[in-house]
C-alpha positions as CSV (number, residue, x, y, z in Angstrom):
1,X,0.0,0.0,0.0
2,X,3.2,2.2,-0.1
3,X,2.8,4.8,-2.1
4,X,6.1,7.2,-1.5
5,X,5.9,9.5,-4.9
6,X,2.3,9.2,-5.2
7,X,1.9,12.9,-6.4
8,X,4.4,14.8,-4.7
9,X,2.3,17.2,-3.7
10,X,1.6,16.6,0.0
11,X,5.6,15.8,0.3
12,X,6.5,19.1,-1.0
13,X,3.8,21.2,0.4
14,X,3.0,20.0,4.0
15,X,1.3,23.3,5.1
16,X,-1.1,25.8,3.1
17,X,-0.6,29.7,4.2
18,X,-3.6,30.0,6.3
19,X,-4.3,31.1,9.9
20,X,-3.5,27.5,11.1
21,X,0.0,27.1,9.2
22,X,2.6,26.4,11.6
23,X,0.5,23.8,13.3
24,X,0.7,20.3,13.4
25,X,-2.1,17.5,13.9
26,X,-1.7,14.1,14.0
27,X,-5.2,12.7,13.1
28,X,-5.3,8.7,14.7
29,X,-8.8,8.5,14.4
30,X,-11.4,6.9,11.9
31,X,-15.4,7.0,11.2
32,X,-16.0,10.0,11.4
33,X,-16.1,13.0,14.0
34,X,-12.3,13.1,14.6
35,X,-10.9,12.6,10.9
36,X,-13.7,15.3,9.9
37,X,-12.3,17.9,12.6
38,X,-8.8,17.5,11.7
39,X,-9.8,18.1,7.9
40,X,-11.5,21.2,9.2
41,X,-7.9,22.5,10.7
42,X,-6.0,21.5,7.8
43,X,-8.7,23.2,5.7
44,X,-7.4,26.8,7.4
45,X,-3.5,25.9,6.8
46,X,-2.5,22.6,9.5
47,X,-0.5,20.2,8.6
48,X,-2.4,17.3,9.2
49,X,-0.6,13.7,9.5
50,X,-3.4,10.9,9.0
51,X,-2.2,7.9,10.9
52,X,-3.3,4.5,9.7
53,X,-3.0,0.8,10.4
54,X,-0.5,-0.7,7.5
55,X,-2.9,-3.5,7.0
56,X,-6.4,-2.1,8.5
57,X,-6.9,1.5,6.5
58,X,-9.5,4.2,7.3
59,X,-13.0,2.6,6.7
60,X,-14.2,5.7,5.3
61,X,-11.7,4.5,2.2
62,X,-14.2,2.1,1.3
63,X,-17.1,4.1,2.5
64,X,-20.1,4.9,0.0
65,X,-19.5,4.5,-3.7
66,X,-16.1,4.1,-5.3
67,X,-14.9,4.7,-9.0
68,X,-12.4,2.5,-10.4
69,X,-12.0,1.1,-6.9
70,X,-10.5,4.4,-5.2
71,X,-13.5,5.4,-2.4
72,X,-15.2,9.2,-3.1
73,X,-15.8,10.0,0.5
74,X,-12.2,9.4,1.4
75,X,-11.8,12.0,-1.5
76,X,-13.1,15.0,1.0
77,X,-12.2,13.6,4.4
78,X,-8.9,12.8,4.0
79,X,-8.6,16.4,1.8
80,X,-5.5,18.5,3.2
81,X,-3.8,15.3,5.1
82,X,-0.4,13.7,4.4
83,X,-0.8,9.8,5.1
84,X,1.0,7.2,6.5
85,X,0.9,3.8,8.3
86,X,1.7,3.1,11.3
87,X,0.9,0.1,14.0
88,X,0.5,1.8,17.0
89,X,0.3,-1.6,19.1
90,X,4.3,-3.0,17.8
91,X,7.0,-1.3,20.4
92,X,8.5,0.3,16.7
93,X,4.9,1.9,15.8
94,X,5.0,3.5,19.7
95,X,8.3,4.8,19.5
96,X,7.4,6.7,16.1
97,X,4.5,7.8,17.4
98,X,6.0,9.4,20.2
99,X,8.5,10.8,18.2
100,X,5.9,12.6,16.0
101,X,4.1,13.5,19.1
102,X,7.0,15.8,20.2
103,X,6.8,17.5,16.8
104,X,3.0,18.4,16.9
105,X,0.7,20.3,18.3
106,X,-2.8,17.9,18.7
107,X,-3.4,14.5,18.4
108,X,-6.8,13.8,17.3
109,X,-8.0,9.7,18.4
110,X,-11.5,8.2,18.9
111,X,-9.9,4.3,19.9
112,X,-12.4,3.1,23.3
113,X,-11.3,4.8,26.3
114,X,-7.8,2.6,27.8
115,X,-6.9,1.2,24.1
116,X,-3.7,4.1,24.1
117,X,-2.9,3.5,27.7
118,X,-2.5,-0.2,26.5
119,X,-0.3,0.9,24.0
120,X,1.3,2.7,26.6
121,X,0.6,5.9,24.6
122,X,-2.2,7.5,26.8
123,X,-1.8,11.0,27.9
124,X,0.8,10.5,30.6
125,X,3.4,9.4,28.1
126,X,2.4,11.5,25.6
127,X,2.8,15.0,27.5
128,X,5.6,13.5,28.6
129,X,7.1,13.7,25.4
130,X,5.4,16.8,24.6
131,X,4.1,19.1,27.3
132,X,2.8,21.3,24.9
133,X,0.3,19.0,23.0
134,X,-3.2,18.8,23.0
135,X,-5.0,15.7,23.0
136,X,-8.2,15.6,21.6
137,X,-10.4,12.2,22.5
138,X,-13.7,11.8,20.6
139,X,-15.9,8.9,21.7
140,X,-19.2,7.6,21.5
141,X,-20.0,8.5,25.0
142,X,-17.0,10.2,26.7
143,X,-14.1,9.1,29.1
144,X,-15.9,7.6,31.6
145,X,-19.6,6.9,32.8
146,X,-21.1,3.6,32.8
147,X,-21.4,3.3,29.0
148,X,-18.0,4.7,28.3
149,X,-16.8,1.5,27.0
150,X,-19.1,0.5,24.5
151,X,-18.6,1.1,21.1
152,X,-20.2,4.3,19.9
153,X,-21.4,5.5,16.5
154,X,-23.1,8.6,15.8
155,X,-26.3,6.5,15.1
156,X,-26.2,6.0,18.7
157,X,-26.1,10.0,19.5
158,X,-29.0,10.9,17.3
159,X,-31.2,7.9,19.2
160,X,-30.0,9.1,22.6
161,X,-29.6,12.7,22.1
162,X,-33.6,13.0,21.4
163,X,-33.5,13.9,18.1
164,X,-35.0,10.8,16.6
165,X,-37.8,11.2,19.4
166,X,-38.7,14.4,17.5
167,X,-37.9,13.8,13.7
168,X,-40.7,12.0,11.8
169,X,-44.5,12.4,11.4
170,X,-46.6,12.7,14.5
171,X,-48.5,8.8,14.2
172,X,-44.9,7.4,12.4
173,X,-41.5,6.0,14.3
174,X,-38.4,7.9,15.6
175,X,-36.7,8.8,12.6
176,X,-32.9,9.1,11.9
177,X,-31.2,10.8,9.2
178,X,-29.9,9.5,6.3
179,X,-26.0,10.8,7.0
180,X,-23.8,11.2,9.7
181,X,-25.2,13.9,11.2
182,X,-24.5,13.5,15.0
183,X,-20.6,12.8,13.9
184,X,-21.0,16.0,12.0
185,X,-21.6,17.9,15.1
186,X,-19.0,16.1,16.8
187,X,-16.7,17.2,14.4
188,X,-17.2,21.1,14.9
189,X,-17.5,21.2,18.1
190,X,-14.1,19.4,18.4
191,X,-12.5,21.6,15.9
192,X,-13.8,24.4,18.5
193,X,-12.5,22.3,21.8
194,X,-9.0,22.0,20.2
195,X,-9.0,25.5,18.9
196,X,-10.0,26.7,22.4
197,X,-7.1,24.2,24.5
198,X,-4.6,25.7,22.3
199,X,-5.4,29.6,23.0
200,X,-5.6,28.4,26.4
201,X,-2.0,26.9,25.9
202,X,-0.3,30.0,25.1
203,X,-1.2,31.4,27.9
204,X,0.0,28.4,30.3
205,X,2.6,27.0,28.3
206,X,1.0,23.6,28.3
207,X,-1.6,21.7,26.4
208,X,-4.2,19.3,27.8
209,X,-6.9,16.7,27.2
210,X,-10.2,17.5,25.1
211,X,-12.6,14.9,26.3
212,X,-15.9,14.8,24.0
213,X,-18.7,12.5,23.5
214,X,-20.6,12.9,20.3
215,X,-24.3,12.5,22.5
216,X,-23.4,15.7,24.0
217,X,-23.1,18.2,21.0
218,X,-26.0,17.2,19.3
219,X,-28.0,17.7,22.8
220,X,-26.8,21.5,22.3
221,X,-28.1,22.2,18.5
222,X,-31.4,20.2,19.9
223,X,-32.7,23.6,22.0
224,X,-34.0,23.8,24.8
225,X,-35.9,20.6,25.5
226,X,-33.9,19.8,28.9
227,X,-35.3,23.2,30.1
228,X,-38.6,23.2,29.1
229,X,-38.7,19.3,30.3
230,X,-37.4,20.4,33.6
231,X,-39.1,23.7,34.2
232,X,-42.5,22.7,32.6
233,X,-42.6,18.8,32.6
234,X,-42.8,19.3,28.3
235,X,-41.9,16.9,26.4
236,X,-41.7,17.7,22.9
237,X,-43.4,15.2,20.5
238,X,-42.9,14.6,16.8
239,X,-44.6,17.2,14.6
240,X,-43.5,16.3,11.1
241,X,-42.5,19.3,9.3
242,X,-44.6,21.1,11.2
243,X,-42.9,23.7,13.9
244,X,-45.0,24.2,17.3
245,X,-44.0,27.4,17.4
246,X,-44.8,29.2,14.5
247,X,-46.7,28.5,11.2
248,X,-47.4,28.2,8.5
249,X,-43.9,26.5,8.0
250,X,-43.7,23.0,6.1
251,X,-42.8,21.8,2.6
252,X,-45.8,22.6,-0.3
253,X,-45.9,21.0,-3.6
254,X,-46.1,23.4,-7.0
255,X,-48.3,22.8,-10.4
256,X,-44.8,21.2,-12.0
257,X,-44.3,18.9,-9.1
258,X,-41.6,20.6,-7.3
259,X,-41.4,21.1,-3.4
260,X,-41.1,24.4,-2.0
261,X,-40.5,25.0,1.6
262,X,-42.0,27.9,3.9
263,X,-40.9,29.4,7.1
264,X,-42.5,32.3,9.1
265,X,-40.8,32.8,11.8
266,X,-41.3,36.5,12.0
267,X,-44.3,37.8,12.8
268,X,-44.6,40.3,9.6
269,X,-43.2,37.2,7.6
270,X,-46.2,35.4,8.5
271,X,-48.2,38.6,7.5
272,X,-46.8,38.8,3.8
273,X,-47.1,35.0,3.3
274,X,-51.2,35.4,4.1
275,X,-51.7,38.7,2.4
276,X,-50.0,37.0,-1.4
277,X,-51.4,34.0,-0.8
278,X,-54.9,36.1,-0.6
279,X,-56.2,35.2,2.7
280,X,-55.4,38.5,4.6
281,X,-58.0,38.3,6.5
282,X,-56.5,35.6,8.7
283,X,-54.2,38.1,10.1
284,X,-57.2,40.1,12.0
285,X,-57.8,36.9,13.6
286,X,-56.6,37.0,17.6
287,X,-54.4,33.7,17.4
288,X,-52.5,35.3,14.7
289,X,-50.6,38.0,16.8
290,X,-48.3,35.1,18.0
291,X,-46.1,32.3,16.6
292,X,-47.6,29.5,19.3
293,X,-51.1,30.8,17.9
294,X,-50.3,30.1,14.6
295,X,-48.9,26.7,15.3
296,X,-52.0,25.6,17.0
297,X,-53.5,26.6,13.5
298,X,-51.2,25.6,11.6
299,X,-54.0,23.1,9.4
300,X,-55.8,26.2,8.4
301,X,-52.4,28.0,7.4
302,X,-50.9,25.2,5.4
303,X,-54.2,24.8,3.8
304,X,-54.1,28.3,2.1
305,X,-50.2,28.5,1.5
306,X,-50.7,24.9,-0.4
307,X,-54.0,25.8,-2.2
308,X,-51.7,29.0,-3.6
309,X,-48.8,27.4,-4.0
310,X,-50.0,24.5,-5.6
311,X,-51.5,26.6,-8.5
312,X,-47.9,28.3,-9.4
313,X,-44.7,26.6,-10.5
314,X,-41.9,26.6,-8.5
315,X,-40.6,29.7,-10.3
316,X,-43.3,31.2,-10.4
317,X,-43.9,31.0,-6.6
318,X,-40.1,31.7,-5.9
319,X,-40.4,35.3,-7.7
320,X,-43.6,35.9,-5.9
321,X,-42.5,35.1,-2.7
322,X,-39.4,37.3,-3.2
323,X,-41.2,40.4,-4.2
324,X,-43.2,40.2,-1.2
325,X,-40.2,39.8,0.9
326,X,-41.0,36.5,2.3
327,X,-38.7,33.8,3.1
328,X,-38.7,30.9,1.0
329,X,-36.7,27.9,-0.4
330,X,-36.9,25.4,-3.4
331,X,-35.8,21.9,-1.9
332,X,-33.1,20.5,-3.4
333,X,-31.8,17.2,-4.4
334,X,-27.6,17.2,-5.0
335,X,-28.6,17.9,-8.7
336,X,-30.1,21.2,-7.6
337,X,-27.7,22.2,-5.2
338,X,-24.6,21.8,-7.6
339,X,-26.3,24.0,-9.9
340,X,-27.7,27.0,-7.9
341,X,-26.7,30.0,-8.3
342,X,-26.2,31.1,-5.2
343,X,-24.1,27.7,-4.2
344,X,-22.1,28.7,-7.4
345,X,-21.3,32.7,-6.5
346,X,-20.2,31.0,-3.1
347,X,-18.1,28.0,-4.9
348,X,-20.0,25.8,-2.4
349,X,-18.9,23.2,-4.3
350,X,-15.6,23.6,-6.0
351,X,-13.4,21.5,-8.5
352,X,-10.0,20.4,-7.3
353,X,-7.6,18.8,-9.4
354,X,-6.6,15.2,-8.0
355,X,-3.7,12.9,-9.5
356,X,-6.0,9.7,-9.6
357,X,-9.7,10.9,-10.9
358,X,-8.8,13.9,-12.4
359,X,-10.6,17.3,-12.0
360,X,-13.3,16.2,-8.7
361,X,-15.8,18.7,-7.2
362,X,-17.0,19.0,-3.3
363,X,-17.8,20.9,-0.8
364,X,-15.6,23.6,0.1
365,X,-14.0,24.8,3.1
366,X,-16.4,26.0,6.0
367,X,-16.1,29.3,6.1
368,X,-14.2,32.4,4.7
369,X,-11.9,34.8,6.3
370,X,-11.4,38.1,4.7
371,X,-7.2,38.4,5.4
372,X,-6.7,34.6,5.9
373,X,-8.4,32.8,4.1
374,X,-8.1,28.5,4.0
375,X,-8.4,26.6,1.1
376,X,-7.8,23.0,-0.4
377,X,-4.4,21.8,-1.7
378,X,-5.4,18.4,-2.7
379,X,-8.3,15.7,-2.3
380,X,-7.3,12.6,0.1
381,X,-4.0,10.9,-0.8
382,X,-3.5,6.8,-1.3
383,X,-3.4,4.8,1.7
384,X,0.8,5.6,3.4
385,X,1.8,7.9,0.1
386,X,3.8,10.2,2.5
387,X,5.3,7.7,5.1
388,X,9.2,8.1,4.1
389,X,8.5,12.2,3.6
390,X,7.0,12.6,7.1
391,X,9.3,10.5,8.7
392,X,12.3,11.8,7.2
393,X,11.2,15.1,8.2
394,X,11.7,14.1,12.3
395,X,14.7,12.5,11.7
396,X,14.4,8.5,10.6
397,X,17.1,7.5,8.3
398,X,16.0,5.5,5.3
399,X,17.5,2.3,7.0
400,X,15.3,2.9,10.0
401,X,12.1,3.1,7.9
402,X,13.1,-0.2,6.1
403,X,13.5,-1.6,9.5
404,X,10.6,-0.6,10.9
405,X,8.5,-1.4,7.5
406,X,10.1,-5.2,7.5
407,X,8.6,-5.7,11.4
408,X,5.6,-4.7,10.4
409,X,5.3,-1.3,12.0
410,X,4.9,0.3,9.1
């Protein structure tokens, strides 16, 4: 699987020029909330070591579809990282990795809590080679607590977060999504976590341990259903696409068979939608006034938004909605979104040039910066391409690689 040349690219270019250059990640983890947060920092200029198994790759590699047997999702997540192999459980594997740990700045791993204190690579030896580093551990359900050992998937954080309780029709089943979303959320908020122990760091000199379970960030984007559950007993059930509190807000079908959907979450919103629609004279009535009213009557409100909309086509209602200054959007399939125009003045989706598909398009980076801006240097790299490179770079002669590569370390 040793791939030294590969493109030459990552070799020869191990940091971009963004706010992050300087810094150094070593990213040990697989599926999906670490690997996704260390893309995010090489994204803004990190130089981001992806540290796999010789034998065992990153699942995500075979992930999803492939084409000619090289895995599309790998493609984005392992964008901006230089690979290599390592076993981190043969002594040779442990002393490299410690090695590399006193060059960098985070180490990013999602193994269950006590598999890198087996290895005798847990944080005491770690910061003992480092004292600086930060050590970011993303689990399914933290550090410690009665179900810290059990294997966790983000699957598992959208069932126990609540979400599933509240996603899906009223008289249907918990619903979960089709995509990793729960990992997803994982993801930023560890980008965050690490982000915040290293401005921490240079104040105190020293780095420390990130500790995050992926139920907990998905309980924060979820709202306030702890508070209303503890101060009012609620517990929120599942209202389809239906908000309860505000209407009319739901998806609505045109004449050409398109889906539009609505939101009035403004009170004057909700105003405009009724008076183009033509039933102004729902806004006299007292329930109006208040986005819980609405929601108790949200039948009667879809009612008239669908009757109107469904006698337009989508273009038709999208120009009428935005000369009355109401908000709506077309849903989209992936067809739609890699063709909208506002997605395309963004480059939402741009094209980078890769060595083994050719010209490939996806999403871009996460945000833009006005004086520093991030950006991506390459797609993800075959499975070790930059072993010899990265371990030249901290001092391993080429006899020293062979050895370890002939023990099986490598």
């Amino acid at each position: 699987m040793h791939d030294p040349d590969a493109d030459g690219v990552a070799a020869h270019h191990p940091a971009g020029d963004g706010p992050l250059a300087g810094l150094r990640v070593l990213d040990l983890a697989t599926l999906f909330a670490g690997p996704l947060a260390a893309t995010m920092l090489g994204d803004f200029g990190a130089d981001v070591i992806k540290v796999e198994h010789p034998r065992r790759p990153d699942p995500s590699r075979g992930h999803g579809p492939d084409k000619d047997g090289i895995g599309l999702w790998w493609k984005l997540l392992g964008r901006n990282k230089r690979t290599i192999t390592l076993d981190l459980s043969t002594p040779g594997g442990r002393e490299t990795l410690l090695t590399l740990a006193a060059t960098a700045d985070v180490v990013i791993e999602n193994f269950r809590p006590g598999t890198l204190e087996k290895w005798q690579l847990g944080w005491e030896e770690l910061s003992a080679a480092n004292s600086r580093l930060v050590l970011a551990r993303v689990t399914g359900f933290g550090q410690f607590g009665p179900y810290s050992h059990r294997p966790g998937f983000g699957t598992l954080a959208e069932a126990m977060s609540g979400f599933a309780a509240i996603t899906g029709e009223p008289d249907g089943p918990p619903t979960l999504p089709p995509f990793g979303l729960a990992d997803s959320i994982a993801a930023l908020a560890t980008s965050y976590a690490v982000m915040t122990a290293l401005t921490a760091r240079a104040v105190s000199g020293r780095g420390q341990v990130v500790d995050m379970a992926i139920i907990e960030p998905i309980l924060t984007v979820l709202g306030p259903q702890p508070i209303w559950y503890d101060q009012l007993g609620y517990v929120q059930p599942r209202s389809g696409n239906r908000s309860r509190n505000n209407a009319p807000r739901n998806t609505y079908r045109a004449a050409d068979g398109h889906w539009l959907a609505v939101s009035t979450s403004a009170q004057s919103v909700a105003e405009r939608v009724m008076r183009l629609v033509g039933r102004p004279e729902l806004t006299d009535e007292p329930w109006f006034a208040s986005g819980s009213g609405r929601a108790e009557h949200s039948s009667v409100l879809d009612e008239a938004v669908g009757i109107w909309i469904a006698r337009h086509t989508r273009d038709e209602v999208l120009d009428a909605f935005e000369k009355a200054e109401a908000a709506i959007a077309p849903v989209h399939d992936i067809r739609d979104v890699m063709e909208d125009p506002q997605y395309r003045a963004l480059d939402s989706i741009t094209e980078v040039a890769d060595p083994e598909l050719g010209p490939i398009r996806m999403q871009n980076i996460l945000f833009r910066l006005s004086d520093t801006p991030g950006g991506i240097r390459w797609a993800g790299r075959p499975h070790g391409a930059d072993t010899d490179a990265v371990l030249g770079e901290i001092g391993l002669s080429p006899a020293r690689i062979a050895a370890l590569r002939s023990e099986g370390a490598l």
